[in-house]
N, C-alpha and C positions, 0 to 999 in steps of 0.2 A: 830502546834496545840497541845495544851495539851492532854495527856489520862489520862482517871479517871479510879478506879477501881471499877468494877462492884461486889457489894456483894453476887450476887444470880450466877456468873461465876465460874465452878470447879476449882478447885484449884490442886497443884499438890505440890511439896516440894521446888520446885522451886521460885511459888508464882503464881499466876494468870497467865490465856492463855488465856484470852479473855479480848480485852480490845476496849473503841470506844471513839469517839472523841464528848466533851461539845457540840459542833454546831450541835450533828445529833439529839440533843435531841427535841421530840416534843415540839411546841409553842404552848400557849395557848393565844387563841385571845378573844381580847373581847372589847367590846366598842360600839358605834351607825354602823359602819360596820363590825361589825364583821360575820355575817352572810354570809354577800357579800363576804367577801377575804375567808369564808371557801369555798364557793360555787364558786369561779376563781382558786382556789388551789385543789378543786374535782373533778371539772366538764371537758367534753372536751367542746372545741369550739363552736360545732354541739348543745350540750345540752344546752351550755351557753347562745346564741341566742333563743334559744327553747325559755328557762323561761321566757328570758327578754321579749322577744316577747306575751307571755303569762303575766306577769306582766302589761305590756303597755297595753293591751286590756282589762282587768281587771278594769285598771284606767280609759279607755275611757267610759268603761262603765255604771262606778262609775257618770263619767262626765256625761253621757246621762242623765243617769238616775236622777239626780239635775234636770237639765234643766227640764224636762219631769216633774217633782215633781213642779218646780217654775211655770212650764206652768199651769199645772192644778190649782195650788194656785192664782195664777192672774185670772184665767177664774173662779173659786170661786166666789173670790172677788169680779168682776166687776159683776155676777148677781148676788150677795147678795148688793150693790151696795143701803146704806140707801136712800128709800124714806118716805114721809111726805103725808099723808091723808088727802084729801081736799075735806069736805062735799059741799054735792050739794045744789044749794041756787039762789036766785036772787040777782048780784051783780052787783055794779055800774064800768062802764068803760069810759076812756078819761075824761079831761079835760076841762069842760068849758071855763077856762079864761085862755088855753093856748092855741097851735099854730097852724095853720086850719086841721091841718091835725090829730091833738087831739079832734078836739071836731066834732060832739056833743057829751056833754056827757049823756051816757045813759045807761038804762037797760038791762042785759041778763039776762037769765037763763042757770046753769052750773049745767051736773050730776056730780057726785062724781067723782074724780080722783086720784091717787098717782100720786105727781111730786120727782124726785132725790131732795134729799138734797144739793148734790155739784154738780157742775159742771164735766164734762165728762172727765176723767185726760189722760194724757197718756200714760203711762201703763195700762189701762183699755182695751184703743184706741186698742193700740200695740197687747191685745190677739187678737183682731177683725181681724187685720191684718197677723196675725201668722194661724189663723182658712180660711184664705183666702175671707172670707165674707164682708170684708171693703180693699179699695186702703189705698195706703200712700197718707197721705198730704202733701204739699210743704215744702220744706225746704228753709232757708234763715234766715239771720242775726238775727229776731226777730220770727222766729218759733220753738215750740217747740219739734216738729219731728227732731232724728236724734240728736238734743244733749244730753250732759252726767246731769245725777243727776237732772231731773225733771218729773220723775214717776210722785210722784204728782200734779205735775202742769198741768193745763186746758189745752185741746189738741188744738192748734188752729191752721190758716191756712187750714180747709175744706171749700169743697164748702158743697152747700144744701144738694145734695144728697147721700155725704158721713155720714153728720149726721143723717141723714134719713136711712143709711144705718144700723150703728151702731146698735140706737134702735133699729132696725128688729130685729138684730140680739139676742139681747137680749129678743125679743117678747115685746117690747113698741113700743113705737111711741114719734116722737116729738109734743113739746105740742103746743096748740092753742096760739094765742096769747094773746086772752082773761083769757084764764088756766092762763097762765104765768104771764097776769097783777094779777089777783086774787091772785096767791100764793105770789107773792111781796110784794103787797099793804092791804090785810089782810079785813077786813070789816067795819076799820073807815075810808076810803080813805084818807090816811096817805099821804102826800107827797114824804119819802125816805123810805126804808124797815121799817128803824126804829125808824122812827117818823117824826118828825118836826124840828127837830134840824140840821144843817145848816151841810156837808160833813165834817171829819177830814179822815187825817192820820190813826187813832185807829178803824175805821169805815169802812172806802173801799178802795182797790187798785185801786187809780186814778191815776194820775199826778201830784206831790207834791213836795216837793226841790228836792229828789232823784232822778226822772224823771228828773226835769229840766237841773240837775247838769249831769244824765247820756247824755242828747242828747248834751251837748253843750261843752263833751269832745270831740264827736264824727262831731262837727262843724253846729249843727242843734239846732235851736231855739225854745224848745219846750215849750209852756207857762204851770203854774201851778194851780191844782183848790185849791190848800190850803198852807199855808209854813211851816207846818212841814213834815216831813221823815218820809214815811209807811213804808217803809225799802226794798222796792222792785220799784227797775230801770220799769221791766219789770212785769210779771208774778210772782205769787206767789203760794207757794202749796193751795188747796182747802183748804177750812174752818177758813183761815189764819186770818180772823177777825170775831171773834162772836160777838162784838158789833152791826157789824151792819145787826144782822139776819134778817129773816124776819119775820110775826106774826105766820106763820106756823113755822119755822125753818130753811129756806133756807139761805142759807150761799151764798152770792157772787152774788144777783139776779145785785147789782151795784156792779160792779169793776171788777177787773182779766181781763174778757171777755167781749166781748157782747154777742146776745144767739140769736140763729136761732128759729124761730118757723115752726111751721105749715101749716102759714094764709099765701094765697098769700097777694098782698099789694093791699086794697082795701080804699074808702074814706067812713070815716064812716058814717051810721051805717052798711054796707054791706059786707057780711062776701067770698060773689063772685062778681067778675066783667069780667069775661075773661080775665084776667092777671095773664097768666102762667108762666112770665121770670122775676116777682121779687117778694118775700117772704119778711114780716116783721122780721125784727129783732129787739130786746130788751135789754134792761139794758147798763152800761156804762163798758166799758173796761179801762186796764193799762196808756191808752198814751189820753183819755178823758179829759177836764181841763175845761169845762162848766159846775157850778153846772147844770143847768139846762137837762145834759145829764144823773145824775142819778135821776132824778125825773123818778116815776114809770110808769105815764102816757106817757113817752117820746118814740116812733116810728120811725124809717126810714125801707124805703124799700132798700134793695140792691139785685142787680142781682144773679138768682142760683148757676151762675158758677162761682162768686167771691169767694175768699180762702183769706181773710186777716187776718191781723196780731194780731188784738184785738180782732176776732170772733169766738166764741167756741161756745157750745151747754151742753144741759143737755137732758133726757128724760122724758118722762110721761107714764099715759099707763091706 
């Protein structure tokens, strides 16, 4: 090892009596770790673990606390959750010159009501489920519980009383089925939300080349209500087509989903029959391919405890 001479060392006539070696000199660290190798090069063992351990906790906290910040922002969201004002009125319901179970067509009287503008997404769903007030619904290949990157997309795969669940929880209710035809079809009794013009791609998520092209990589025949590309195999985020709103605003009363109501399934004009085991449901869903399934007057009943794959819900209140 080399010695240097140290200038501030007494001296004697001889020459310098103190002398130390270039390596004992202190380093000066510095860089993105350099904190860390001061604090490995000061610390003992015991204390070393201390901080990290206190670090670590620090970060999880940081962690919680996100989570707990996104929770509350979601449950926001889902009651602020736009809805659309529907004054009260006598409005025409069903179908004359469509299928027995449309007609007769005739009169009600409806009070005022808010219906949701979109359909019920899930991430909405997901706080219900997080607050413990709603089950999960089914998972499987075409559900949208449980996969990645479709917050907003329509929750589906519940039964009746999971949607029925939801709105409680937000303090609405699901709507009639009458509400639901009314905030569709608007007060010129319009054929589709939005108008008379015949289903496209640009207008509602139905069944269309993308649909067809999706089910027939998967070995399955699925026919098309139109031949261009809506751009979505499946499900699409809510409000994904404003062309085809409705006169109120409603986004999506055809396509996405279909939508649970209220009404158990009665033959018109009666709004009870003792048929407590199946609910009307409305509008056309993703895998649909009959214009005639987004006409606005269009009805089926299915059983409470069905969970399928095109049915979702919205609320009212």
């Amino acid at each position: 090892m080399r010695a240097v001479t140290d200038p501030d060392a007494p001296h004697d006539e001889a020459g310098p009596v103190v002398a130390r070696d270039v390596d004992e000199r202190p380093v000066e660290i510095h860089g993105p770790g350099a904190e860390l190798e001061r604090l490995v090069r000061r610390a003992s063992p015991a204390r070393l673990l201390l901080r990290l351990a206190l670090g670590a906790a620090v970060l999880a906290g940081l962690a919680a606390g996100a989570r707990l910040g996104r929770d509350a922002w979601l449950l926001r969201k889902a009651r602020r959750a736009p809805m659309a004002h529907v004054p009260a009125g006598r409005v025409r319901i069903g179908n004359g010159h469509g299928p027995p179970e449309e007609r007769p067509e005739h009169d009600v009287t409806l009070r005022a009501y808010d219906i949701d503008v979109t359909e019920v997404t899930v991430g909405a769903y997901a706080v219900c489920v997080k607050e413990r007030r709603c089950t999960p619904p089914l998972k499987g290949d075409f559900c949208n519980w449980g996969k990645e990157d479709v917050d907003d997309h329509p929750i589906n795969c519940v039964a009746h009383e999971q949607a029925a669940a939801y709105c409680s929880f937000l303090g609405k209710r699901l709507p009639t089925e009458k509400e639901w035809e009314h905030a569709a079809r608007g007060d010129d009794e319009r054929r589709f939300p939005w108008g008379s013009e015949p289903p496209t791609g640009k207008r509602v998520n139905a069944c269309g080349a993308e649909c067809r092209l999706y089910g027939a990589r998967r070995g399955r025949v699925w026919q098309a209500m139109y031949e261009d590309d809506d751009g979505f195999p499946l499900t699409s985020p809510v409000g994904s087509f404003p062309a085809g709103r409705s006169p109120f605003g409603l986004h999506d009363t055809e396509g996405n989903v279909r939508e649970w109501t209220s009404s158990p399934y009665c033959p018109y004009p009666a709004e009870r029959c003792g048929n407590e085991r199946e609910y009307v449901i409305r509008g056309a869903g993703w895998a649909n391919h009959f214009e005639t399934n987004v006409e606005v007057t269009t009805r089926e009943a299915i059983g409470k405890d069905e969970a399928l794959e095109a049915l979702g819900f919205r609320c009212a209140r």
